[in-house]
C-alpha positions, 0 to 999 in steps of 0.5 A, a space after each residue: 209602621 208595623 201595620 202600614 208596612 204589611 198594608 203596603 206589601 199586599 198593595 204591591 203585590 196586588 199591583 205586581 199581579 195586575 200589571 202581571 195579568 196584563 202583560 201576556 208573556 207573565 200570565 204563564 208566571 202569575 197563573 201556573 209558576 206562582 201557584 206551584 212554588 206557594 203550593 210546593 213551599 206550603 206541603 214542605 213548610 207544613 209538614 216541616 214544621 209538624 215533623 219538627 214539633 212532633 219530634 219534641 219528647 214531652 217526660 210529663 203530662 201537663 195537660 191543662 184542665 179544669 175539671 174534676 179528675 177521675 180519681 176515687 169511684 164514688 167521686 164523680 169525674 168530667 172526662 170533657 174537662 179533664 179527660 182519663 181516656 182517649 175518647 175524653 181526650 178526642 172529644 175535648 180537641 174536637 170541641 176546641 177545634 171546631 167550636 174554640 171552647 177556650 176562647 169562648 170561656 175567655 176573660 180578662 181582668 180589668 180595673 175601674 176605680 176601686 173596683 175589680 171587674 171580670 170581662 168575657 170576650 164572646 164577641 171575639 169568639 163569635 167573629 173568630 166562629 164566623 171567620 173560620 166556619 166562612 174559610 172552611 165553606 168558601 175554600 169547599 166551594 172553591 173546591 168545584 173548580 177543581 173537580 169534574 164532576 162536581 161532587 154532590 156535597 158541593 152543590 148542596 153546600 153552594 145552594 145552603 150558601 147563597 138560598 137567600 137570593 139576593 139579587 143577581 148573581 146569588 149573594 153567598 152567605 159566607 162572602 159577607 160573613 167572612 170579610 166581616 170576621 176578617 175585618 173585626 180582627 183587624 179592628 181589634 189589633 187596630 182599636 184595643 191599645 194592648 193588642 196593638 202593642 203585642 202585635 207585629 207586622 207577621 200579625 198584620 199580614 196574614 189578616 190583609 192577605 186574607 181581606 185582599 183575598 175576599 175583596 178581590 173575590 167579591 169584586 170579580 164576581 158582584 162588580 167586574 165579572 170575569 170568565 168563570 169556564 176560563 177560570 175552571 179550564 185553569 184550575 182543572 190544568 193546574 190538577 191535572 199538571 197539564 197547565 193551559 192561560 184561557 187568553 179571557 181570564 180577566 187580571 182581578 183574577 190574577 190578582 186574587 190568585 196570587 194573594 192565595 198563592 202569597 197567603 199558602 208560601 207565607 203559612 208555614 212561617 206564620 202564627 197561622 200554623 196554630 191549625 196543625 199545632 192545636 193537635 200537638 199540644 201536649 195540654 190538650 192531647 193527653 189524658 189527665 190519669 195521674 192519679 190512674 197509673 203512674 207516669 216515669 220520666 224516661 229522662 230519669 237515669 243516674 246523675 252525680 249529686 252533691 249534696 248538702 252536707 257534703 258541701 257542709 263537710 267541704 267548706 266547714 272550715 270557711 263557714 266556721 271562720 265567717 261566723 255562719 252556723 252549721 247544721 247539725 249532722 244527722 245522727 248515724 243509726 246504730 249498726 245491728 249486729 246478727 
C-alpha cells in the first residue's frame, strides 16, 4: 500500500488536471491559482524550515572526517577530508554538493557463507549524478519561458543538450537522462528487500511526482504537441503577475504544470529538503581544528553536583546494613601552616 498509495494520488492528480484543462472555467485555477499557492507555499516552507535549523545551537564541533587532521607541522594534513580553514571546509561541501562524494565511497556490508564481503554502490551514485545534473539542466532550460530575451547561457545550454539531433524535434539529452535516473531510484526502493522496507509512502511520492512530470514532459513535446508561444504567453504573465490562459494551451500541459506546482507545495515537508539541509550540517560545515584552538561549550555555566562520596556519606548506614562495602575516604592533605 505504501507504494500503490502514492502511484494512485499522482494518477489522480493528473486526472484531476486534465479534466481541469478541459473545462474552461477551471483553466484560470490549474494554470494561475495553483501555481501561485505551490509557489507561495514552497518560499514559506523553505525558508521555514532553513530558519528553524539554523536556529539550533551546535556547543561542539562534530565534524565528520576521514582525514589526517592538521596537528604538528611536520605531519602532513588533508584539509579536503579533514578541513582546518573555511577554504577546506568550502571545498569539501562543494565536492558533496555537486559530485556527492560520500555517496560515491559508499558500502555495505554483506555475508555470503563464511565469507564477509564489502560492496561499493557506485551504480547508485551514478543514477544519483545523472538525475540531479538532469534536474538542474532541464529546469535551466525551462528557464527560456520565463525570460525575454532569452539569456545567452540558455540557448548554448539547449544547443549542448539536444547536439545529437535525433529526429524531429531535437531529442534532448537530459530528457532521457533524467527519466532514466528517476526511474533507477525507483527500482531500487521497489527491488532492494532492505530498501523497501525502510521506505515510506513520502518516499514513493516525491519519486512518481517527479516521473509524472518528465513523462508528461516528453509526451507534449515527441508525441502530443502543444502551443509552445502559448506556453511562454502563460509563463511570462505568471512573472510578470499580469496572468493571461492562451485558449490553444493543450490540457497535457495542464497536467504537467500542476505535478510541478504538486511537487513545489510538497517540497518543504519532504526528504527533498536535504538541498538546503546539506549546508547546515554541522559535519560538514565546520572545520575539524581541535587540536588548533580550544572549543568552549558556551552551555557550560555552574550547576548543583552531588558527588560520589557525598552520597557515600549519605546513605553509609543503609549500605552498611546490606553488606555493600565502602570505599575508602581519600586522605585529607595535611594543612600547612605559615
Amino acid at each position: 500500500m505504501k507504494t500503490l498509495l502514492p502511484l494512485l494520488a499522482v494518477l489522480a492528480l493528473s486526472l484531476v488536471a486534465f479534466l481541469g484543462g478541459e473545462i474552461g472555467s477551471l483553466r484560470f485555477l490549474f494554470a494561475v491559482v495553483g501555481p501561485y499557492a505551490a509557489f507561495a507555499l514552497f518560499v514559506i516552507g523553505f525558508v521555514y524550515r532553513i530558519l528553524r535549523w539554523a536556529r539550533v545551537p551546535v556547543p561542539y564541533h562534530i565534524t565528520t572526517t576521514c582525514g589526517q587532521q592538521k596537528s604538528l607541522p611536520w605531519i602532513k594534513a588533508n584539509n579536503l577530508e579533514s578541513p582546518y580553514n573555511s577554504m577546506g571546509v568550502v571545498a569539501r561541501l562543494a565536492m558533496e554538493v555537486l559530485f556527492f562524494r560520500s555517496l560515491f565511497r559508499d558500502t555495505s556490508l554483506e555475508i555470503r557463507g563464511k565469507r564477509l564481503l564489502y560492496r561499493d554502490h557506485k551504480i547508485l551514485w551514478l543514477a544519483a549524478i545523472v538525475f540531479h545534473w538532469s534536474l538542474l539542466v532541464v529546469i535551466l532550460r525551462h528557464s527560456r519561458f520565463f525570460m525575454e530575451p532569452v539569456p545567452f547561457f540558455v540557448t548554448i545550454l539547449q544547443s549542448l543538450d539536444g547536439f545529437f539531433h535525433l529526429g524531429e524535434p531535437v531529442v534532448y539529452i537530459t530528457s532521457v537522462t533524467f527519466l532514466v535516473g528517476v526511474a533507477y531510484l525507483l527500482y531500487r526502493r521497489l527491488a532492494i528487500p532492505q530498501v523497501a522496507y525502510l521506505s515510506l509512502a513520502s518516499d514513493y511520492l516525491p519519486l512518481f511526482l517527479l516521473l509524472g512530470i518528465g513523462l508528461s514532459g516528453v509526451l507534449m513535446r515527441y508525441f502530443f504537441r502543444t502551443d509552445v508561444e502559448a506556453v511562454k504567453e502563460l509563463a511570462m504573465g505568471l512573472v510578470a503577475f499580469s496572468p493571461v490562459v492562451p485558449s490553444t494551451v493543450s490540457p497535457l500541459f495542464f497536467v504537467h504544470l500542476f505535478l510541478v506546482s504538486s511537487l513545489f507545495a510538497y517540497f518543504p515537508i519532504s526528504k527533498l529538503m536535504h538541498m538546503g539541509g546539506v549546508l547546515l550540517s554541522p559535519t560538514r560545515n565546520l572545520a575539524n581544528d581541535s587540536r588548533m584552538r580550544r572549543h568552549v561549550n558556551p552551555w557550560g555555566y555552574p550547576v548543583p553536583v552531588h558527588s560520589y562520596e557525598e552520597w557515600q556519606e549519605e546513605f553509609k548506614d543503609k549500605l552498611e546494613a546490606a553488606g555493600i562495602p565502602l570505599d575508602p575516604e581519600p586522605a585529607k592533605k595535611p594543612e600547612i601552616v605559615a
